[in-house]
Structures are given as C-alpha cells and as structure tokens.
N, C-alpha and C positions, 0 to 999 in steps of 0.2 A: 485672442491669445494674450494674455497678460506675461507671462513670460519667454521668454526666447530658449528654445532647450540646447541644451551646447552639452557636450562632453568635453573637460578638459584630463590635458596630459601633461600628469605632474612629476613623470619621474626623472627625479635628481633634483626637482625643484624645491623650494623650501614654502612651507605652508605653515603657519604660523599658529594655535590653538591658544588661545586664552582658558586659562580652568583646567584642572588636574584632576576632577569628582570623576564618577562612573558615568555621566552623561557625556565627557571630555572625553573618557578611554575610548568611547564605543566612536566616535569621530575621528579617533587617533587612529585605532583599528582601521577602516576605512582609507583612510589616506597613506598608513602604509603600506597595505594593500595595493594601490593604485601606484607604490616608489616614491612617495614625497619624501624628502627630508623633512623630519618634523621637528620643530621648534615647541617648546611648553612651558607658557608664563603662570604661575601660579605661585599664593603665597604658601600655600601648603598642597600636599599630591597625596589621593588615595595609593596604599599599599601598591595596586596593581599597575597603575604608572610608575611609581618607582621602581617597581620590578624592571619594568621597558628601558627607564633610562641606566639602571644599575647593568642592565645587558647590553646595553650602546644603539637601543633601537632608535630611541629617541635623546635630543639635546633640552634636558630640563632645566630651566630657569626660576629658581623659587625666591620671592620677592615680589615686587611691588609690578606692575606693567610699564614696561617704556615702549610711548608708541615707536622708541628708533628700532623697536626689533621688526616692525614691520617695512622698514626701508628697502629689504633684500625679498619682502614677500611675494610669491604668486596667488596667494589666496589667506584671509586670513578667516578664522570660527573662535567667536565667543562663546560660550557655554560654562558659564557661571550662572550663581541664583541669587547676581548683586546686578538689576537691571542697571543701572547708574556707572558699572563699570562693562555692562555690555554694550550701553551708547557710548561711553569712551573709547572702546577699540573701534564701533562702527565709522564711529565719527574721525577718528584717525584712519579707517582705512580709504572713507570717501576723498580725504585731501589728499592721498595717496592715489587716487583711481583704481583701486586695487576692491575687487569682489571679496565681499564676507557677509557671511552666515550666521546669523545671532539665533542658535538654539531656541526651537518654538516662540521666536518671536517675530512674524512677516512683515512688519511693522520697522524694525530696526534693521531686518537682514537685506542687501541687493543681491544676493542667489540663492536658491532653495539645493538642497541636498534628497535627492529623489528617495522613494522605495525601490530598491533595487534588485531586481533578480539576476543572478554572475552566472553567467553559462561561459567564462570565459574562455577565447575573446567574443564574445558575445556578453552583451551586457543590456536589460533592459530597464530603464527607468520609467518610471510614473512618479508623478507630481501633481498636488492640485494647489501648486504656488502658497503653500501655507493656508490655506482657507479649510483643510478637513483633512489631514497628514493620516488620522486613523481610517479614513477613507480609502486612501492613496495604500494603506498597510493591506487593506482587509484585499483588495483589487491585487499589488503582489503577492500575497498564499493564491488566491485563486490561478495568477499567470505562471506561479512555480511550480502548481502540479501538472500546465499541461505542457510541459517543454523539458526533455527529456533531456538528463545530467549529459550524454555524450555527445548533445550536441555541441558543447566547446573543445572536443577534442575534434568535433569534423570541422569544424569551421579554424581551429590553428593548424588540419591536415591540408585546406583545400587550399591554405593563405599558407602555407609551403609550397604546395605544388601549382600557385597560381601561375608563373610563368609556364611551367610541364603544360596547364589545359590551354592557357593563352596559344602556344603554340600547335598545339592539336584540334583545337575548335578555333580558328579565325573567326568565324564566322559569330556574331552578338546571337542570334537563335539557338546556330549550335551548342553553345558555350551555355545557354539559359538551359536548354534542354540534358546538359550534361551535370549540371548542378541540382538541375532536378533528380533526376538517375539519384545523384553525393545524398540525396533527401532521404528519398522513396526505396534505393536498393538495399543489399548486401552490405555497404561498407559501415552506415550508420549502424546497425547489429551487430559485427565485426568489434567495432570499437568498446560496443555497449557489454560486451564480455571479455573486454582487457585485453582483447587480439590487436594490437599497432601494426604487427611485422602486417599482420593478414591484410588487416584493411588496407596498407598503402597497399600491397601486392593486387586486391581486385581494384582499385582504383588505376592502376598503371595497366592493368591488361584493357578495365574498359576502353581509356585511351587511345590504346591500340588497333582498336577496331574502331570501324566505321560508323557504328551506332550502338551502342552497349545493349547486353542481353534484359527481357525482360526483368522487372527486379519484383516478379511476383514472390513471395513468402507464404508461410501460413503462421501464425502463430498464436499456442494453445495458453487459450487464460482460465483460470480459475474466476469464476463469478462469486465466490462465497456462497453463503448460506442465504442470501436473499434481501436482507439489508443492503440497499446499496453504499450505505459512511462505511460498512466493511469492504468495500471493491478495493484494491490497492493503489495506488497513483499509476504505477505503472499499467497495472489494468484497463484504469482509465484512460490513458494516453493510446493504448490498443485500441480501445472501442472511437475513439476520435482518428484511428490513423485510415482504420478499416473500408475497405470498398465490400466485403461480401463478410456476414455474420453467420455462422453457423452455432444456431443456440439449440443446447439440449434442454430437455422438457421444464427441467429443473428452475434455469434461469428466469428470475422472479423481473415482470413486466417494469418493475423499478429500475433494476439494471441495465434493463435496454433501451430503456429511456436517455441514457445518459451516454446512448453511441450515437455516431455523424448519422446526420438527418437521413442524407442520402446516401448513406448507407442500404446495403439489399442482405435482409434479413431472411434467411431459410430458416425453418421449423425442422430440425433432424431429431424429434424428441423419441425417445422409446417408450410406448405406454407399458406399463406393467402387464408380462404376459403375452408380448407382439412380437413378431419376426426380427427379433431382439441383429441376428444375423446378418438380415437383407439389408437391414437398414445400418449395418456397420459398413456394409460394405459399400450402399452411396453415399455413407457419409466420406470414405478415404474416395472414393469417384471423384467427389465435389473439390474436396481441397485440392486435391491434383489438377484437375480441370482446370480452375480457378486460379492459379499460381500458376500453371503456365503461361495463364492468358496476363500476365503481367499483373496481377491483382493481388493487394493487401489481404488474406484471409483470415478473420480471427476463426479459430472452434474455442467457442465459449461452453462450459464445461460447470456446473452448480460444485459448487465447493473447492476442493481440488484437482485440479486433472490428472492428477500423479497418484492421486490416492482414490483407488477403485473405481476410476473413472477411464480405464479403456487408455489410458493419457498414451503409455509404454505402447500399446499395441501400433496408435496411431502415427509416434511419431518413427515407429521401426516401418511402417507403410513409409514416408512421406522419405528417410533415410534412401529405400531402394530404389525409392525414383528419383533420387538428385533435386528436394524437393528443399530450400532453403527452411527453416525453421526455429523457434524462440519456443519458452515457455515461460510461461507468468505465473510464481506461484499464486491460490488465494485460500481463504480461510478454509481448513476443512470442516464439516457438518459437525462432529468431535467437540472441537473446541469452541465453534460458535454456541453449541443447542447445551453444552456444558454452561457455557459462561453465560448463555440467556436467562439458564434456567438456577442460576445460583448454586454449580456443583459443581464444586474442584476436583477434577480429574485424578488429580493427586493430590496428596495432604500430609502430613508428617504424622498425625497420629493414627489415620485410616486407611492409605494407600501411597504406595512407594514403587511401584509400575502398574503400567498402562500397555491394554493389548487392545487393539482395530482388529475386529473382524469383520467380514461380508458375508451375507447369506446368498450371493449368486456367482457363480462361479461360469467357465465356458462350457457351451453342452458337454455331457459325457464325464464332467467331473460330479463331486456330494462336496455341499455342506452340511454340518448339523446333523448328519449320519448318528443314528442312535449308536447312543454308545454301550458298552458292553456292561453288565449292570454288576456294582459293588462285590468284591469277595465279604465271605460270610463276617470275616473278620473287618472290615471296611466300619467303619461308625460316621452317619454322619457329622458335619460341623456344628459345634455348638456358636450358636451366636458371639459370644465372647471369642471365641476361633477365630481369627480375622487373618486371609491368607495376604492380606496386604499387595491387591490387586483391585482395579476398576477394567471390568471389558465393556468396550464399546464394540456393539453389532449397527451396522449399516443394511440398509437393504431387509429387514426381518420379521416387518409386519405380519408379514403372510406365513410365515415362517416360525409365528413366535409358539404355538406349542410344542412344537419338536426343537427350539429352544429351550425352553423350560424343561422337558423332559431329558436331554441330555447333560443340562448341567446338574438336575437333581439327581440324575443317576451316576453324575462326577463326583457324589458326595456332598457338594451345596446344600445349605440351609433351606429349610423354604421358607424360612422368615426373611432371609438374607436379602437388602433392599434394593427396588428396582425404580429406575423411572422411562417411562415415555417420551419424548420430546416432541408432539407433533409438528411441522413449520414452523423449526430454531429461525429466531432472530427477525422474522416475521409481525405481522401485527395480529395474525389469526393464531398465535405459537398458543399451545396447550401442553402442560409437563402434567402426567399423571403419574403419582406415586404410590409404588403398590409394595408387595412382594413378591419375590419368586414364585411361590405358592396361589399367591392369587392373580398375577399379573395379566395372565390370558384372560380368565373371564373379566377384569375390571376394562380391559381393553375392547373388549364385545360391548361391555353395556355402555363404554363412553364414544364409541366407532370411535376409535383413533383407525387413523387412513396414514398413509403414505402420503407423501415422505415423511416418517417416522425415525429416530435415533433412541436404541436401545440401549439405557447403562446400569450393568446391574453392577453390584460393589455396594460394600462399608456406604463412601463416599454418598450415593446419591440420595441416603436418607438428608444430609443436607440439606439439600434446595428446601426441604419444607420451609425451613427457618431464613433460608438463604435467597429466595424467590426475590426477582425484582422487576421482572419483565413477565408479559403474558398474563395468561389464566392459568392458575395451579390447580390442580384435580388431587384431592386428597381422601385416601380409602381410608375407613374407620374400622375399627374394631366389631361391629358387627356386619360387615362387608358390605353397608352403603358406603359413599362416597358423600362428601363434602367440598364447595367451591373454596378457595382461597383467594382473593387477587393478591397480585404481588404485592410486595410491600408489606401484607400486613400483618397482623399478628399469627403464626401458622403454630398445629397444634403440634405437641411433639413426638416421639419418634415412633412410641409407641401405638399411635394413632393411626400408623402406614398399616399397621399389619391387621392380615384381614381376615 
C-alpha cells in the first residue's frame, strides 16, 4: 500500500488553494462541500470563483502567494499550470508539516484527492495514488451505479437513532442482524420515495419487537427492449439486490446476465397462444410465496411493466396481500424499436401525437374489431392529408390483417407508411418498410415473427433515410423488396410503396 487512506474533517477548518482557473474551482467545490473555510491565492480568478468570493463563500486573495497564508493551514492544493510555483506552495507546505496536493502531479503532491462517490454520510473513495486517476474515474461510474442514492439518508437515519438500536439490541449479533433488516427491508424503500416520517415509523416499531418482520418485497422492473446499456441504474441495482427473478419470455439473455449470480431465476414466459391465464396466476402465487418467505423478488418484465405488461394487474394482486412493493420504470418497446430504427415518433412537420395500442386484451374483450366501413360520402386520405398522428401497435403480428383492414376502412391511405420493427434494439432487429396497402403481404414473405412493433404514420417513412442500427428491409415499387444496412444510403420515399 503506497498510501495511507485517511478521511479528513475539515469543517470550520481553513484549507488553503493556490490557483483561481476551473481546475481550482472544481477543488474549491469539494472542500466546501466537506465545511472548510476556504482561502484563494491567485493572481487573477476565472469569473466563476469570483462569483464564490463576491457571495462570501470563499476568502479571495489576488496577488502574488505568501507562503504565511499557509500558517493557519489544515491542508493546502496547488492547482495552477506554473509547475515552479506548484513546488513553491509544496515546498512551503512540507516545512509547515502540513498535507498538499499539487493538481495531476504525484510527484510534488504528499496526499492524493480520491474519486469520490457521496452517498452522504456515506462517502467512498478510490485512489490509485496518482499512478492512473482516469483509472480510479472509470472504477467510480462503475461503484456509482451500484449504490443506491438513499442509501445516505439511511445511514444519517441509523446514525440518529444509533443510541434508539444500541439500546434495544445489546447484544453485537443482534445489532449486526438489525442493521441488516436497515439494509434488506422496508425502510431503505421508504426513504427511496421521500417517505422520512414513514421510514423512521417502521424502523421504530422493528425495534419494538423482538425480531423484525420478514423484509421480503417484490419489485417490478422494466428490462427494456433488450439491449442491456438500455436497463436503467436503478434496474440494475434490482437485478444485483434480487434472491428470486421472475423473467418474462421477453427479457433478452443479456439482461440476466447482469443479475446476482446466485440469484434463482424462474422462466414465467407466455408463449404466444398458451394458457396466457394459468400462468398469470403462478406468476402472482410465486411473488407472494416468495416475499413472504423473507425474499428480494424482482418480476422482470421486457419493456415496461406499466405499459401492456400486466404491471396494474400485478401489483393490485400483491396490494391485497400486504405484499411490500417498488416499480422500476424501463424503456418501453415504443420508443426503443422507434429510435433503433431511426423514426421519430413525433416530428413537427409529420406528427404532433402519439397513440400506444395493443392487440390483446383479457379474455372476453376485441381488439381491432372490424370497423364499420366508410359512409358513401367518407373519401379517402389523400397522401398529402396527413392527420398528424404516429400509432404504435404492440402485440400485432398475428393480428396484422384485420389491422390493415380496419384502419383502411377508418379512411387511411393505403400508401400511408408503415414500418415493422422485428427485435428493437437487438443485434437480430429487422425494420421492414412497407405500406398500409402492402404491409401484410411484404410481412409473410420477409417472416417477420414476434416480438414485432408496428408503426404506421407520416413518420415512419423516415427510418428509410434515418436507419442506423439493424438490417432495413425496403419494398420497391414493383413489390420486391430490397436490403438496406443501416447507415447507408436508402432509397427515397417513394420506393416504400408497393
């Protein structure tokens, strides 16, 4: 270990900066942060220092450096880009005995200033003593997304009611074990959606009892589209907290790659066309089950769980059995296989809303129910017509002729452009672009499969032009089809139609 790791406590104390540049502010930041009183020698100071000391954050000194300002110092940092007067402050602060840090240079500085991750009062540092700092950078992003923001309000909740557990756990096991609980249960959730009154309230009844109640949960996350850089941090932090996974069919083998090892992953997928029912119903079995027995549950969910995914039904189940619960948004199918495939949703000159539909509904209900066909007076849309609408269908593969047929009997163009999106975001993603009019059959002869996103609109003639990911499937004017890869040059608009 070449360095000694120390945390110091600076506040009221005076810390002394050499240098006023934006490399100085970003150090000053830092140590008022932490309550130093800060001192600032420089001959001249960027705007945004002066800003600080014209507010009275800081005590600016513009001029030459006297090492007597380091006399009252507890730390001092040079961070100028005149090495010769960053070995004059080091060199004053060594006769001084006093610790400083000379800005990217390990050579002149006696203590390193860490990458820092603030979960305060929680604070973690990394350092590799100046030898690779952008090392030491790239190592905290990766520790900042698996440590969740409310862990510094449990840890400034637990370090109030330290003496409250000291006296109700005597005991060093009990006390480990009821911190664990502070970890694992209810209160960390609590906090994590701006409830204080609540969390202290279940942390004071645990107390109370003799062993605190399971702190089983379930909670429902969005996997996205399949890409895992799209899972959200938070998602992420789920899949690592997790004792039991419950992944629908959807969630792509990348994402569950990136949950706890020993983790116990169940398969609750619905094949298209299967006892869609039975298997809702061990899927609410299992999380209940599961959460009582004192267990993390995620139900991992392909896209969003709240958006056509059963999300509502699930957690109105988990609601009537006192079933603790969280949801994690994540990308919905929409916006991913939109922005995979190079097709803005919306657009100012072709679309100015957006409608989500699904082609499955619960037994007993109709989607896509023929619609009642045009009065005589009814004309259809001329292309130039544009209702300045993009719908997105979910679910509509199977589904897509008696699509076609009741949006053409809503009066829709049947040149009016449509695209396919087979597996958005994917490395296998396929966007076939057709028309209304041809979009069935161009869909049979390229087998697009499920999970498929349907968008027809203005809008999705774009992606021809627009394409950046995937294989683009592009119908011609005499109803072949032609490949595109992304990127490249695609033909134009008139080329979709078939």
């Amino acid at each position: 270990m070449n360095h000694f790791p120390l945390f110091a406590d600076l506040k009221g104390r005076t810390a002394v900066v050499v240098g006023a540049g934006l490399v100085a502010e970003r150090k000053i930041a830092l140590l008022l942060a932490a309550g130093a009183r800060v001192v600032v020698s420089a001959r001249a100071a960027h705007p945004q220092v002066l800003a600080r000391a014209q507010a009275g954050e800081i005590d600016l000194r513009l001029g030459s450096f006297d090492p007597a300002l380091l006399d009252e110092a507890w730390l001092a940092v040079a961070a100028t880009n005149d090495r010769a007067q960053n070995r004059q402050v080091a060199d004053a602060a060594a006769t001084r005995r006093l610790f400083c840090n000379v800005v990217d240079d390990p050579e002149l500085s006696s203590v390193q200033v860490p990458a820092i991750v603030d979960r305060a009062p929680l604070t973690i540092a990394i350092s590799s003593g100046g030898a690779a700092p952008v090392i030491a950078r790239r190592l905290r992003e990766r520790i900042e997304s698996m440590f969740d923001p409310a862990l510094g309000a449990l840890a400034a909740l637990a370090q109030r009611k330290r003496p409250d557990i000291r006296q109700a756990r005597p005991q060093l096991r009990a006390r480990r074990d009821f911190y664990d609980w502070l970890l694992d249960g209810p209160v960390l959730g609590a906090l994590r959606r701006g409830r204080e009154n609540e969390a202290e309230s279940l942390l004071d009844q645990a107390l109370a009892t003799a062993n605190p109640p399971p702190a089983g949960k379930v909670l429902l996350v969005g996997a996205g589209p399949g890409d895992p850089g799209l899972l959200t941090l938070r998602g992420l932090r789920a899949l690592n907290e997790a004792d039991v996974i419950l992944a629908d069919r959807l969630v792509s083998p990348a994402v569950l790659a990136l949950a706890r090892r020993d983790a116990h992953v169940i398969d609750v997928g619905k094949a298209p066309g299967g006892p869609h029912e039975s298997t809702q119903s061990r899927i609410h079995a299992l999380m209940v089950s599961h959460a009582r027995q004192g267990r993390c549950v995620v139900r991992l969910k392909g896209g969003d769980p709240m958006v056509f995914g059963r999300g509502g039904e699930e957690l109105q189940h988990l609601k009537r059995h006192g079933i603790a619960y969280e949801v994690v948004p994540g990308i919905t199918a929409a916006l991913a296989c939109g922005a995979y495939a190079g097709i803005p949703l919306t657009h100012r000159d072709h679309a100015q809303s957006l409608t989500l539909s699904t082609a499955h509904v619960k037994a007993g209900g109709q989607v896509n129910a023929p619609a009642p066909p045009p009065s005589p007076s009814a004309e259809p849309h001329d292309p130039a017509d544009r209702d300045g609408q993009t719908r997105v269908y979910y679910m509509g593969v199977e589904r897509l002729p008696a699509l076609r047929d009741r949006l053409l009997a809503e009066g829709h163009a049947a040149n009016l452009p449509c695209a396919l999106v087979e597996n958005g975001s994917r490395p296998e993603q396929r966007a076939l672009h057709a028309t209304l009019g041809s979009v069935v059959e161009q869909a049979r002869r390229h087998a697009i499969r499920s999970p498929a996103l349907i968008i027809v609109g203005e809008v999705a003639a774009l992606g021809m032009d627009l394409a950046w990911f995937g294989e683009t499937l592009l119908t011609t004017t005499a109803g072949e089809s032609s490949d595109a890869s992304a990127g490249g040059a695609a033909p134009q608009r008139q080329q979709a139609a078939a």
